[in-house]
gemmi code that builds the backbone of each chain (N, CA, C; Angstrom):
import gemmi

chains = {
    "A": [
        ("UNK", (13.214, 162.169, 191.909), (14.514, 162.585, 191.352), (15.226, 163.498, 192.354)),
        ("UNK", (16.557, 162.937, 192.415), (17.491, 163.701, 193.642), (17.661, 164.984, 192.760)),
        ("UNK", (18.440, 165.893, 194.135), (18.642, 167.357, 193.432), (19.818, 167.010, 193.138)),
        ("UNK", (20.153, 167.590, 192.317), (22.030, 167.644, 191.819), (22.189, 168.425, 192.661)),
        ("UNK", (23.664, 167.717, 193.587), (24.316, 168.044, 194.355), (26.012, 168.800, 193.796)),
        ("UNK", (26.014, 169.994, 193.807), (27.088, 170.199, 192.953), (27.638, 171.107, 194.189)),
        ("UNK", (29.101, 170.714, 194.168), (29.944, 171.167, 194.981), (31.421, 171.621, 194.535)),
        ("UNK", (31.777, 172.956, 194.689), (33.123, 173.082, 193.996), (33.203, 173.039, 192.768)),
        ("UNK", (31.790, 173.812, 191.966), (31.991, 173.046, 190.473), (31.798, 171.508, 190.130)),
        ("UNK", (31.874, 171.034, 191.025), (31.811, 169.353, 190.101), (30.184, 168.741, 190.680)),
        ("UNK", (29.749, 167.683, 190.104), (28.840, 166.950, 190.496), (29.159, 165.804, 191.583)),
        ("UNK", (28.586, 166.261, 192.765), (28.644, 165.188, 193.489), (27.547, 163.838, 193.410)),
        ("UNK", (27.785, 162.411, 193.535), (26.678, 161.450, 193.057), (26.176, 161.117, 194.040)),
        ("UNK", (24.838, 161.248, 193.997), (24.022, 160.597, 195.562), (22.950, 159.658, 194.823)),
        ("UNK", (22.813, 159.003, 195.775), (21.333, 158.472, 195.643), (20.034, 159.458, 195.288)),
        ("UNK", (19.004, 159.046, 195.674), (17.936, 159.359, 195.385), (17.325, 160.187, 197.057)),
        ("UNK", (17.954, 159.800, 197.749), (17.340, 160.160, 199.209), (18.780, 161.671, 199.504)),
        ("UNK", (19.378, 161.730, 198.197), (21.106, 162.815, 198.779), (21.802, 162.077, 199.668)),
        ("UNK", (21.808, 160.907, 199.678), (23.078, 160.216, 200.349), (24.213, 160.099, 199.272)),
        ("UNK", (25.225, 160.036, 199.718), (26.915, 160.513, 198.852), (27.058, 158.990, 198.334)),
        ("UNK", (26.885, 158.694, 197.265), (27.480, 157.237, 196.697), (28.960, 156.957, 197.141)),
        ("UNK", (29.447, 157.973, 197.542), (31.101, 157.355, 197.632), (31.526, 158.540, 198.888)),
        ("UNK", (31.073, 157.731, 200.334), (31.800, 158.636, 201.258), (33.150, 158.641, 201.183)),
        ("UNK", (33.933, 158.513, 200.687), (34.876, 159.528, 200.472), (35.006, 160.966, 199.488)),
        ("UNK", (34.328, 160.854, 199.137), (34.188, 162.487, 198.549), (33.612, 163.619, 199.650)),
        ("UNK", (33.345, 162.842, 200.928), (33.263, 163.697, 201.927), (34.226, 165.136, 202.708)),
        ("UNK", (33.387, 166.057, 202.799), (34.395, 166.895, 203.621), (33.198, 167.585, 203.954)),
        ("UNK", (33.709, 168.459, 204.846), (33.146, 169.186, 206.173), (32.162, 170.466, 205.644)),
        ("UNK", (32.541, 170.794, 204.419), (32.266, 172.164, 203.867), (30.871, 171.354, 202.751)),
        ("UNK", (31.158, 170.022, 202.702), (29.957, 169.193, 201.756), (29.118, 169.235, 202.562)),
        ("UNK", (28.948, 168.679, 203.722), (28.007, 168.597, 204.593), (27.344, 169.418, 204.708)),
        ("UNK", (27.796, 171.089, 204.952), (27.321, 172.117, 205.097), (26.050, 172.484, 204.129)),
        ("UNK", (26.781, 171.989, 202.317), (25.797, 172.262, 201.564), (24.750, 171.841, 201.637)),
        ("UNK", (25.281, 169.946, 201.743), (23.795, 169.325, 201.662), (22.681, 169.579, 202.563)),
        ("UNK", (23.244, 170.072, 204.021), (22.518, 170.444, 205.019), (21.744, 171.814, 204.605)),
        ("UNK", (22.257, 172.487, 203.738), (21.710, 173.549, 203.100), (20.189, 173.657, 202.318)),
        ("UNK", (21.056, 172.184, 201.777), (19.652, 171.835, 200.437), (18.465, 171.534, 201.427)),
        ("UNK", (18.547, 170.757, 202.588), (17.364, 170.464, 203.322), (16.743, 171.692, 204.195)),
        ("UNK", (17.714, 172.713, 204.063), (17.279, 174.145, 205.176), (17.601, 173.326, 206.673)),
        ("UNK", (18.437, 172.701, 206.577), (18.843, 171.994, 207.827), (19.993, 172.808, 208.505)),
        ("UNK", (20.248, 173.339, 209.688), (20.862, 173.938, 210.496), (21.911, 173.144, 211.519)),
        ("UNK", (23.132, 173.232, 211.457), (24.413, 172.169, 211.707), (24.492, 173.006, 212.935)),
        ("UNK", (24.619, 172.493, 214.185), (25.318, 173.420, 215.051), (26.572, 172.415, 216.012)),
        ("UNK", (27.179, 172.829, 216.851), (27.728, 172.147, 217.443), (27.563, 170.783, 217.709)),
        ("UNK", (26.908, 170.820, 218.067), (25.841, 169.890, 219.359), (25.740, 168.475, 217.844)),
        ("UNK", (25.203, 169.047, 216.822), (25.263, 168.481, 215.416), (26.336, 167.680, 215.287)),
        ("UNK", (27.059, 168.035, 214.920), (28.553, 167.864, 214.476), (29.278, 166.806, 215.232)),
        ("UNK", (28.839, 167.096, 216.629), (29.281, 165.974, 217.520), (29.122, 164.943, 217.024)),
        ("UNK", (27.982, 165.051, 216.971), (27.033, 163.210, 216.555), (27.128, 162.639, 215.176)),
        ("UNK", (27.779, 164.057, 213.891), (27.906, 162.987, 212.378), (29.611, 162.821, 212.598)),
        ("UNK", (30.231, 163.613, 213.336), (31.906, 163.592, 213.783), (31.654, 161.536, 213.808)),
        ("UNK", (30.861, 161.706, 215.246), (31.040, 160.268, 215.913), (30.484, 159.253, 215.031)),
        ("UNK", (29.408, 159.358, 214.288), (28.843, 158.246, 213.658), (29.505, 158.388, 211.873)),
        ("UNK", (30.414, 159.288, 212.069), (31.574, 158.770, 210.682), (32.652, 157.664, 210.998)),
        ("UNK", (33.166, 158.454, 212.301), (34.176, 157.837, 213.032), (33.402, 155.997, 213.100)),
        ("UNK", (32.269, 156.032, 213.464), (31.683, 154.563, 213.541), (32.099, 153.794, 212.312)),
        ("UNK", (31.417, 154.708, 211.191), (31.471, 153.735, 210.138), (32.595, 153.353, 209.629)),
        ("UNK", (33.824, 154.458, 209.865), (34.981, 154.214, 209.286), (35.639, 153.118, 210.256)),
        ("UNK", (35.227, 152.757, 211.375), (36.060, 151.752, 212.048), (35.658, 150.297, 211.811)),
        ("UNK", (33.724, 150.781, 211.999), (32.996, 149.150, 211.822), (32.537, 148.986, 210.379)),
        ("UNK", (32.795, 150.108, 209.525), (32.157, 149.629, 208.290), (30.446, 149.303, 208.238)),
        ("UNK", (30.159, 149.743, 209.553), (28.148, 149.863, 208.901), (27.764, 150.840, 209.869)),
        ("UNK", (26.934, 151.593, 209.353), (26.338, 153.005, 209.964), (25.432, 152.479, 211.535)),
        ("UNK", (25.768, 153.005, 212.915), (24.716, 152.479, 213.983), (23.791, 152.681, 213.790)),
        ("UNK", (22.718, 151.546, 214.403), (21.573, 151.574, 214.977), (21.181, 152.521, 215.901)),
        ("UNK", (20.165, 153.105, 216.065), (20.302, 154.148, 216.950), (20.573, 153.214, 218.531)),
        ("UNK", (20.299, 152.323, 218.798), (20.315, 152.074, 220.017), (21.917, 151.521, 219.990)),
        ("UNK", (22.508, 151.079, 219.234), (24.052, 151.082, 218.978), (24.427, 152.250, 219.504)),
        ("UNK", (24.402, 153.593, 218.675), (24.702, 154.502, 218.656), (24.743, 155.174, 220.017)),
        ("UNK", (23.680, 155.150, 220.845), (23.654, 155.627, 221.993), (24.516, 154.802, 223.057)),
        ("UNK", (24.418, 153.601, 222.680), (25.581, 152.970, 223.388), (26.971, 154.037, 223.301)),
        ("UNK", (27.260, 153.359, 221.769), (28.382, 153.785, 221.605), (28.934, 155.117, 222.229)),
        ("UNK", (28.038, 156.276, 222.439), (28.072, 157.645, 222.624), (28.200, 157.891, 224.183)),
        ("UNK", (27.695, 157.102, 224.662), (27.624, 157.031, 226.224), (29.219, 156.475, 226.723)),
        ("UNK", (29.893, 156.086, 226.211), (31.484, 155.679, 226.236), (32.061, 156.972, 226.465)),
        ("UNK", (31.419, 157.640, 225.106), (32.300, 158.958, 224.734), (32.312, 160.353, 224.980)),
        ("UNK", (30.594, 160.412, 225.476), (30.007, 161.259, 225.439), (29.453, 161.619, 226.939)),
        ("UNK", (28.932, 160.947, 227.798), (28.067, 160.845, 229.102), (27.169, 160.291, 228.572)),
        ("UNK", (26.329, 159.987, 229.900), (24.932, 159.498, 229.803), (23.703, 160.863, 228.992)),
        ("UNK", (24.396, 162.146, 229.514), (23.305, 162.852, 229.093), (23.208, 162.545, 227.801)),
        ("UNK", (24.096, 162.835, 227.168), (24.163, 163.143, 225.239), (23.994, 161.307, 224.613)),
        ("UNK", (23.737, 160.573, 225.411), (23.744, 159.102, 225.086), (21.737, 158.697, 224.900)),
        ("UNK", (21.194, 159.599, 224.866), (19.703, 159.000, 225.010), (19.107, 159.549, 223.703)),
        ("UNK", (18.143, 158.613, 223.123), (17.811, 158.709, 221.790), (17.206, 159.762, 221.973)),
        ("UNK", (16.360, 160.317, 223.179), (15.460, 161.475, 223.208), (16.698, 162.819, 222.589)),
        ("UNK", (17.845, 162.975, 223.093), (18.087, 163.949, 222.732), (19.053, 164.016, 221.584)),
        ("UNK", (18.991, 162.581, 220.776), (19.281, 162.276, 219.517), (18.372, 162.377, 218.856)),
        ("UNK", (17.238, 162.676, 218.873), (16.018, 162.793, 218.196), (15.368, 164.371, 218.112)),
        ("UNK", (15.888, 165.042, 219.578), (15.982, 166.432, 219.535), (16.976, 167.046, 218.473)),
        ("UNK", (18.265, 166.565, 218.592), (19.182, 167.003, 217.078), (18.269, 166.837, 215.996)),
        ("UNK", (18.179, 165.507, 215.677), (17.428, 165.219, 214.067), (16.092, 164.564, 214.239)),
        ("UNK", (15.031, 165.502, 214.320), (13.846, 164.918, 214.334), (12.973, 163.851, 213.682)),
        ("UNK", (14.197, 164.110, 212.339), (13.951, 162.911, 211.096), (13.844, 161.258, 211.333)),
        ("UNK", (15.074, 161.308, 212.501), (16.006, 159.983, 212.986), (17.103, 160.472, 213.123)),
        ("UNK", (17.744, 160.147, 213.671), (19.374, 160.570, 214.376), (20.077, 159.638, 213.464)),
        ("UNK", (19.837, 158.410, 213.080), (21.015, 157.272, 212.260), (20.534, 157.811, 211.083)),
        ("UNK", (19.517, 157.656, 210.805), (19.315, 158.670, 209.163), (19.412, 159.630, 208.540)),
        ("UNK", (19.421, 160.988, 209.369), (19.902, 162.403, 209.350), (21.218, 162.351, 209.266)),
        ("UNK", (22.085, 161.835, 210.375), (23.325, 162.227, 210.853), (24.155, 161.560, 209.802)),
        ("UNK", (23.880, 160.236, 209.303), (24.470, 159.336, 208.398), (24.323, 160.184, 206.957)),
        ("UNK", (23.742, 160.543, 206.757), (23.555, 161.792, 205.334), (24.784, 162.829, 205.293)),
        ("UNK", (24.826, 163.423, 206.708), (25.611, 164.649, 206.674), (26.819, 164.222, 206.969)),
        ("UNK", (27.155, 162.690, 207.456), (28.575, 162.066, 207.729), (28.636, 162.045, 206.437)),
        ("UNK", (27.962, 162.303, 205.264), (28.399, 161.354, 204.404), (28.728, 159.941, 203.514)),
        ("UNK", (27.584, 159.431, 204.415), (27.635, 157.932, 204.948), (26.295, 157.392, 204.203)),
        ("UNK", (26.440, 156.251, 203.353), (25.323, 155.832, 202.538), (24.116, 156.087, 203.646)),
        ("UNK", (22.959, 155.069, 202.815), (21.233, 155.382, 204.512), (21.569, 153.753, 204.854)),
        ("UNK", (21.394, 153.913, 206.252), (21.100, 152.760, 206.506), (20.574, 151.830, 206.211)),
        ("UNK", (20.924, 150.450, 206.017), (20.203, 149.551, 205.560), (18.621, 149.396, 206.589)),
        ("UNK", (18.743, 149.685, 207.988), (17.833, 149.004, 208.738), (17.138, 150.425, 208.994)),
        ("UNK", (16.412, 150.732, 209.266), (15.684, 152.432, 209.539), (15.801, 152.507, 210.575)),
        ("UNK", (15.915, 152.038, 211.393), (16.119, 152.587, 213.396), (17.084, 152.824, 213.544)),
    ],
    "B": [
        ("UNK", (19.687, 132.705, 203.598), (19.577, 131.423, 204.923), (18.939, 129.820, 204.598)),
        ("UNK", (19.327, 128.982, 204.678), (18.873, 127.630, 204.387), (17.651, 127.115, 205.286)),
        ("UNK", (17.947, 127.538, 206.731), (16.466, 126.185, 207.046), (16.406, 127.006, 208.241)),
        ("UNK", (14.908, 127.326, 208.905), (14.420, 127.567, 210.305), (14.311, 126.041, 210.429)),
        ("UNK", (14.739, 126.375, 212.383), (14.107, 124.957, 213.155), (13.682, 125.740, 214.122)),
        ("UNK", (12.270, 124.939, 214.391), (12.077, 125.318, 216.009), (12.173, 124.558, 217.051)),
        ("UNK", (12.638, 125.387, 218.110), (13.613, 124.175, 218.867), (12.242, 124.230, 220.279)),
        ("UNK", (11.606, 123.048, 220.266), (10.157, 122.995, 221.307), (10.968, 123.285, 222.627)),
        ("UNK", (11.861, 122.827, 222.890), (12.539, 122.427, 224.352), (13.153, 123.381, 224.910)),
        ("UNK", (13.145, 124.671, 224.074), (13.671, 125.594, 224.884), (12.287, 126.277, 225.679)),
        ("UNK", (12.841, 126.521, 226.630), (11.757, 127.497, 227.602), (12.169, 129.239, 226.982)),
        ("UNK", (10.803, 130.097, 227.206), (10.340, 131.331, 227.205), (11.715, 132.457, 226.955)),
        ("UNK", (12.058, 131.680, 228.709), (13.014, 132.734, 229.242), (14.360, 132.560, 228.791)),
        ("UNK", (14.676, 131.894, 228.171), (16.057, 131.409, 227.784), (15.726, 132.271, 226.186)),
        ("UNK", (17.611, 132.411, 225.739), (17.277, 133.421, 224.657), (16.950, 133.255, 223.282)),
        ("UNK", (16.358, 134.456, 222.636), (15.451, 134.198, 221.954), (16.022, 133.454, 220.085)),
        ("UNK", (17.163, 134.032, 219.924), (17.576, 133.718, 218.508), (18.871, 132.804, 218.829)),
        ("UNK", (19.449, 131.864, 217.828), (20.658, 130.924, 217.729), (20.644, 131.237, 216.426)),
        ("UNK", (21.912, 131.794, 215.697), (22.214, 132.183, 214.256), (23.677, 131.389, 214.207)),
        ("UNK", (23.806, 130.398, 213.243), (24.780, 129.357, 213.425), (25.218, 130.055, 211.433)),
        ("UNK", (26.716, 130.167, 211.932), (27.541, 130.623, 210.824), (27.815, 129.507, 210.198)),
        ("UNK", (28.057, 128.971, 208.954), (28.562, 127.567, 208.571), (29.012, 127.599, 207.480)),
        ("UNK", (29.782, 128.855, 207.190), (30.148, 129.330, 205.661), (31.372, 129.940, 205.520)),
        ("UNK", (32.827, 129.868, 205.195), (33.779, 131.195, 205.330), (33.244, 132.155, 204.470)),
        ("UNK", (33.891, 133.111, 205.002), (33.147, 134.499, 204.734), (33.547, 134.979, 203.128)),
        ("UNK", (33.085, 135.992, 202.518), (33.620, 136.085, 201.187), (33.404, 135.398, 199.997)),
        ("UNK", (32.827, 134.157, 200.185), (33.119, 132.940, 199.236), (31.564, 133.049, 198.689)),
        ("UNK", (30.532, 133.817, 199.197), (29.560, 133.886, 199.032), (28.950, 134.704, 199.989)),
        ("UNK", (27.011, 135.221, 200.137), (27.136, 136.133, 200.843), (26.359, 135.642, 202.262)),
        ("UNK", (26.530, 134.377, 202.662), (26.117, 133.858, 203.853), (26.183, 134.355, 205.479)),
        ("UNK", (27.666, 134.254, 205.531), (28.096, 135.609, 206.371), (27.875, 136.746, 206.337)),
        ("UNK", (27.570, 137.654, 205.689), (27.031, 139.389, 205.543), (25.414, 139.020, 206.010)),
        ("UNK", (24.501, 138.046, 205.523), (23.359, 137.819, 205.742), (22.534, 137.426, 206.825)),
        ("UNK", (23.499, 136.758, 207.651), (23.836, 136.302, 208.711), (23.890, 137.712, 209.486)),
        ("UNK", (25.228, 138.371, 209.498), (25.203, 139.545, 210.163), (24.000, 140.828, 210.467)),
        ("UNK", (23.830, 140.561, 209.051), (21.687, 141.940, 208.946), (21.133, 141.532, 209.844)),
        ("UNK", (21.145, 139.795, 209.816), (19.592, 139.739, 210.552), (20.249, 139.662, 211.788)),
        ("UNK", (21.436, 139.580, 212.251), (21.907, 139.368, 214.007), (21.543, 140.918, 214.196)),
        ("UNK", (22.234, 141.708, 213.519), (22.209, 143.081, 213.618), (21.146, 143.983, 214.224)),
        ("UNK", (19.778, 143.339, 212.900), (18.134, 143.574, 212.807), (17.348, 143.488, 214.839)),
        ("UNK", (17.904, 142.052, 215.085), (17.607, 141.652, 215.677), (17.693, 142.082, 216.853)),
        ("UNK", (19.443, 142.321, 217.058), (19.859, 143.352, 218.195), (19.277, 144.476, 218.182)),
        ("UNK", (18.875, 145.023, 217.229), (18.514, 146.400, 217.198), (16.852, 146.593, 217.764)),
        ("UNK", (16.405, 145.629, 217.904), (15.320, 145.580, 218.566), (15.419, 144.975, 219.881)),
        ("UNK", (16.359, 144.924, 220.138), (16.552, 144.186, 221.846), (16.166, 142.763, 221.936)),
        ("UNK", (16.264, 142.171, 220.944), (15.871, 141.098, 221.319), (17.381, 140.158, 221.176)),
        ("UNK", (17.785, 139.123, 222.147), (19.034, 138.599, 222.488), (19.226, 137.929, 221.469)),
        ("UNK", (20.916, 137.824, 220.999), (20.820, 137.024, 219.742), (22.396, 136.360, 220.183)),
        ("UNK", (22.741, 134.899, 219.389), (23.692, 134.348, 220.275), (24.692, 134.282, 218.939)),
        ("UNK", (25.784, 134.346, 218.640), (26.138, 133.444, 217.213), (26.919, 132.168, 217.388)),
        ("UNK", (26.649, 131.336, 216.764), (27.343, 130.150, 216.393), (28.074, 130.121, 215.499)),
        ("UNK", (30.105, 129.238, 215.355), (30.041, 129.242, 214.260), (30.841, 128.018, 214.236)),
        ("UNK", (30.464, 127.173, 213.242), (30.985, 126.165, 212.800), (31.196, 125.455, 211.676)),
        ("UNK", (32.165, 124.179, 211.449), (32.169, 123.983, 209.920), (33.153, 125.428, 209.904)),
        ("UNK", (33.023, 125.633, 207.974), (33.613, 126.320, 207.368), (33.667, 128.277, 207.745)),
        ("UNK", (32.581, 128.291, 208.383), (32.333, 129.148, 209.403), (32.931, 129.754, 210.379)),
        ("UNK", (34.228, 129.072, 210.505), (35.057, 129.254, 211.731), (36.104, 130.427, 211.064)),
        ("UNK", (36.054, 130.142, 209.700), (37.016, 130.987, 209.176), (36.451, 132.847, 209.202)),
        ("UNK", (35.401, 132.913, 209.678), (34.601, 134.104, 210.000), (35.610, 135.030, 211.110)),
        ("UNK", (36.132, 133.767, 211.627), (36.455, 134.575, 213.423), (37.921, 134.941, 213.136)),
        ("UNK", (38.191, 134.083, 211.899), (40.001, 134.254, 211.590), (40.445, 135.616, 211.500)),
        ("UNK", (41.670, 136.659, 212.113), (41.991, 137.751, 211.711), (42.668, 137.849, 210.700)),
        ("UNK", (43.223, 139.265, 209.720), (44.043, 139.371, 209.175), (43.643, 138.987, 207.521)),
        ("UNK", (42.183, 139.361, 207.738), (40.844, 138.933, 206.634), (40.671, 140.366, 206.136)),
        ("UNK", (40.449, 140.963, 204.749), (40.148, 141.875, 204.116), (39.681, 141.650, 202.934)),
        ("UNK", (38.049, 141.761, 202.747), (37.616, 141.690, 202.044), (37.071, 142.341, 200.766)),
        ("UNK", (37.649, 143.315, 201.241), (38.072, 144.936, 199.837), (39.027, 144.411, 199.258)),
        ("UNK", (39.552, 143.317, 199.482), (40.768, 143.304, 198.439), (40.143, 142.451, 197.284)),
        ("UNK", (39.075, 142.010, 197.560), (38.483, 141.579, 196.456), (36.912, 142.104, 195.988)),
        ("UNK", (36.887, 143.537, 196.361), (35.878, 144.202, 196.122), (34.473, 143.967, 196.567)),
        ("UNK", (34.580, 143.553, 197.959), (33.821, 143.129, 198.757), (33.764, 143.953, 199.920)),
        ("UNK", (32.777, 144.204, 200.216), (32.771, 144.865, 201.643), (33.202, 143.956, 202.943)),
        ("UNK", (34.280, 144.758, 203.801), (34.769, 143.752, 204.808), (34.047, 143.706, 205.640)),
        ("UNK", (32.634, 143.136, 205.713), (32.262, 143.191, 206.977), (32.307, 142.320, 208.210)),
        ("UNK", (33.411, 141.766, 208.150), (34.224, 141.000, 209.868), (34.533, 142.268, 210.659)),
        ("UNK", (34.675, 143.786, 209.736), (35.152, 144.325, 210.944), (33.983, 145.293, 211.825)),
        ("UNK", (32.960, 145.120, 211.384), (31.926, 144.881, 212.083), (31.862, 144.285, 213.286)),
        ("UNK", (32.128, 142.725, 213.532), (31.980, 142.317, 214.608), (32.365, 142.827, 215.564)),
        ("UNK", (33.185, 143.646, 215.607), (33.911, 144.372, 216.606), (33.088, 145.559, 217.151)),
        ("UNK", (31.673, 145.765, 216.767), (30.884, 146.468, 217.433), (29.206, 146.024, 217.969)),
        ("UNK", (30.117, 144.130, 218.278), (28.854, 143.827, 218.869), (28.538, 144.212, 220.359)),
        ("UNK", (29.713, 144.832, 220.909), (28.880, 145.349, 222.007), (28.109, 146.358, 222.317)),
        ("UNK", (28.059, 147.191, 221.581), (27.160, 148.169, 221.222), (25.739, 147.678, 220.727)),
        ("UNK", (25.921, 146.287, 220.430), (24.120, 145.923, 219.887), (23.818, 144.655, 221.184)),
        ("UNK", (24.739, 144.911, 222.106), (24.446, 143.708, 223.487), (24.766, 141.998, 222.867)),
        ("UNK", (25.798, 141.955, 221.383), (25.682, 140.632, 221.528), (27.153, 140.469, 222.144)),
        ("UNK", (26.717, 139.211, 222.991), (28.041, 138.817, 223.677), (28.247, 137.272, 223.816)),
        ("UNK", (27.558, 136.694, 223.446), (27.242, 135.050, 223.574), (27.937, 134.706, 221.934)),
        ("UNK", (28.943, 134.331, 221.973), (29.737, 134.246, 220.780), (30.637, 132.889, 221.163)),
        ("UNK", (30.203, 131.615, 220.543), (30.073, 130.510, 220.698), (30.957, 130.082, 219.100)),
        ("UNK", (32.173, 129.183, 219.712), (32.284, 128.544, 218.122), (32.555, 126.830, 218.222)),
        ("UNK", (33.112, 126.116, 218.157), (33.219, 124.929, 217.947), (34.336, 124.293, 217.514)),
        ("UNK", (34.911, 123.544, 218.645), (36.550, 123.548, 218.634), (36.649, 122.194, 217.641)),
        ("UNK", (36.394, 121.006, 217.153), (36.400, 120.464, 216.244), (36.110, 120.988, 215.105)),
        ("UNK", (35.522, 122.113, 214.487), (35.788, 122.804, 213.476), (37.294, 123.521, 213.034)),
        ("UNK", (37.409, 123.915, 214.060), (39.002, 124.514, 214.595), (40.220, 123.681, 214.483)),
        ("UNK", (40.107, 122.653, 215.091), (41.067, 121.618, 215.305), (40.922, 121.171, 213.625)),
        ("UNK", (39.715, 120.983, 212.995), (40.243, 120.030, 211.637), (40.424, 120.679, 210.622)),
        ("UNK", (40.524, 122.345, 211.150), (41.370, 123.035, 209.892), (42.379, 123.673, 210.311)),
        ("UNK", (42.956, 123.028, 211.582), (44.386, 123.534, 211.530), (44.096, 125.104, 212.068)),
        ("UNK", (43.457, 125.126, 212.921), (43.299, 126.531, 212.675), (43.637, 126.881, 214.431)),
        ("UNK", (44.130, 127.994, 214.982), (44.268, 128.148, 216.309), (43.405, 128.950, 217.248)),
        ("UNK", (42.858, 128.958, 217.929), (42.260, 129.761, 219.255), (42.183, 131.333, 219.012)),
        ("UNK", (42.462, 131.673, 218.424), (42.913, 133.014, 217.647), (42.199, 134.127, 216.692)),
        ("UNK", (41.352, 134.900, 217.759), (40.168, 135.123, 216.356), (40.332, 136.698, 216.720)),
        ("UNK", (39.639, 137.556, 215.249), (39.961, 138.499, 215.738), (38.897, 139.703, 216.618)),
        ("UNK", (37.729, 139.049, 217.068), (37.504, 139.726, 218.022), (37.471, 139.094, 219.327)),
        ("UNK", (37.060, 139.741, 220.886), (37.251, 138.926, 222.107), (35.593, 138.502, 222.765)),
        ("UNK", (36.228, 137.597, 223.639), (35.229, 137.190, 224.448), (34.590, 135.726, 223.604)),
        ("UNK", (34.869, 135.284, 222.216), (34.716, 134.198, 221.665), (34.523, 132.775, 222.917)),
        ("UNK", (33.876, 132.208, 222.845), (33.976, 130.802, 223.582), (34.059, 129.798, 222.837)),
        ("UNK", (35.249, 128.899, 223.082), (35.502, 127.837, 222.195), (34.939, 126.948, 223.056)),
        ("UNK", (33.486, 125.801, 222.032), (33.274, 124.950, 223.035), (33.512, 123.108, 222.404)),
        ("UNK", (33.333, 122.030, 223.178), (33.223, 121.091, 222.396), (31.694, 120.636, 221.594)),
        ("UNK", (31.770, 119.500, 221.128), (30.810, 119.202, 220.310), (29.581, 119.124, 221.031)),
        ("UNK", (29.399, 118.588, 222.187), (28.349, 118.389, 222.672), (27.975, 119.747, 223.819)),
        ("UNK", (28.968, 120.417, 224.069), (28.568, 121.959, 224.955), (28.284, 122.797, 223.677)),
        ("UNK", (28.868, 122.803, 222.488), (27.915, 123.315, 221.457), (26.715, 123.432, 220.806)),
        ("UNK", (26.145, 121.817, 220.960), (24.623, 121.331, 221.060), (23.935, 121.950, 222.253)),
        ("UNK", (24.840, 121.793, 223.502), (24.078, 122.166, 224.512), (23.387, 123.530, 224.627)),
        ("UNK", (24.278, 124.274, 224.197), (24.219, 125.844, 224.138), (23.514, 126.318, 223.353)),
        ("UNK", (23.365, 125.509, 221.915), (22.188, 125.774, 220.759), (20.992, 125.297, 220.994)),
        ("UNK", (20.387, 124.739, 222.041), (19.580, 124.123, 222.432), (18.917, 124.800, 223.613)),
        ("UNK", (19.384, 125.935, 224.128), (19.051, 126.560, 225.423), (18.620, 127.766, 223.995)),
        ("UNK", (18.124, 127.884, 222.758), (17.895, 129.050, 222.576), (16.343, 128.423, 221.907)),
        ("UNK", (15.514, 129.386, 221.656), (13.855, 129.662, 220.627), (14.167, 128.925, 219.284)),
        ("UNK", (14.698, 129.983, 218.761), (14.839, 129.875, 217.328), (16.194, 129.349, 216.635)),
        ("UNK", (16.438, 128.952, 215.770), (17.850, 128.477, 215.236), (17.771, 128.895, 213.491)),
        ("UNK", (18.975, 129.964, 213.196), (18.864, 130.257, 211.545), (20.596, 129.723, 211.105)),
        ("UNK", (19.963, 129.074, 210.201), (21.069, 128.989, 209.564), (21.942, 129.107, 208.607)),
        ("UNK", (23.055, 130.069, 208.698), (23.480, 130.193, 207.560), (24.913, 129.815, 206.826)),
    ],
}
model = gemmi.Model(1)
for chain_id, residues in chains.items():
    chain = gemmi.Chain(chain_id)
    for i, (resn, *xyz) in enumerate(residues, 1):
        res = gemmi.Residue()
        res.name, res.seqid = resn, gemmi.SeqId(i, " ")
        for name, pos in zip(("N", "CA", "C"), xyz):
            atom = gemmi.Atom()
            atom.name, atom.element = name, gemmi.Element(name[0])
            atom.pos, atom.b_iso = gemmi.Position(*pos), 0.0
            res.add_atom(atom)
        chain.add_residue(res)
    model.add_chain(chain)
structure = gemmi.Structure()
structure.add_model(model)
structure.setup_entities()
């Protein structure tokens, strides 16, 4: 059983894993909480990567693969910030599964 | 997906998946299913080609939104197959030609081929899924 996610007074609806049933009820100050509920720590460096992999989903409509993702990031980002190693240093969990939570962004269908 | 074939005649080194579209999109969930496993597939590095033909062609058509009928649009997906390395995007110009349909799709790098460079090309791959 998920934790109730309550934000602003209201109930926000997640799944069972705290993914947001309806990323659009997303905002910046949600993230914060849910990142809260896990004792998870947002820093810059963070932010970059659920910024970019919102921006993904809102263009392609499905959350990256991590090896997508590092593609994709290496466009935007350099080569340094483009390698799963230090996508995996952000979210030790998984970088497409962590980051996709705090975008706001259902879980991936595929786990990598 | 309807039917695996295995295709004996391809060699090792030639690539590994042929995923042949044969459905317009929306009308059912052939196309989205199609897409997981190209997706799946890329995501493990392993090369994946798409085919599309028949009714299938209407996949590549732009100006397609499939939220308007409470469907997830996922054509606009395709537009981030280069990020999963697919680039072998093959369709079939007698499909094209007998629905009136033009050269015109909405992502790039598409190759329109004829009937028999379409065989040819599905035939240089391992595996063949079809959906």
């Amino acid at each position: 059983m998920a934790i109730a996610l309550i934000f602003q007074d209201k109930i926000i609806p997640t799944d069972k894993h705290g993914y947001l049933l309806d990323h659009q009820l997303w905002q910046k100050e949600l993230a914060l909480v849910m990142a809260n509920h896990d004792n998870f720590e947002l820093t810059d460096a963070h932010w970059e990567v659920i910024n970019f992999v919102r921006e993904f989903y809102l263009t392609y409509n499905t959350s990256p693969a991590i090896r997508a993702l590092t593609k994709a990031m290496k466009a935007e980002f350099g080569a340094e910030k483009a390698s799963s190693r230090y996508l995996y240093k952000l979210f030790p969990e998984g970088p497409a599964k962590q980051a996709t939570k705090y975008a706001g962004l259902p879980k991936p269908a595929r786990c990598i | 997906m309807t039917s695996i074939e295995q295709n004996s005649s391809a060699s090792p080194q030639e690539s590994v998946l042929a995923i042949i579209n044969s459905k317009a999109p929306f009308s059912s969930s052939h196309g989205k299913d199609a897409l997981d496993v190209a997706l799946i597939f890329a995501a493990f590095e392993q090369k994946v080609s798409l085919f599309f033909q028949g009714d299938g062609v209407y996949q590549l058509m732009d100006k397609q939104d499939g939220s308007l009928l409470g469907i997830k649009d996922y054509l606009k997906t395709f537009s981030a197959f280069e990020f999963y390395d697919i680039e072998d995007i093959y369709v079939c110009q007698p499909s094209l030609a007998s629905r009136q349909l033009d050269e015109d799709f909405h992502i790039d790098d598409v190759q329109v081929l004829s009937s028999i460079e379409f065989g040819l090309a599905l035939n240089r791959h391992q595996h063949v899924l079809r959906f």
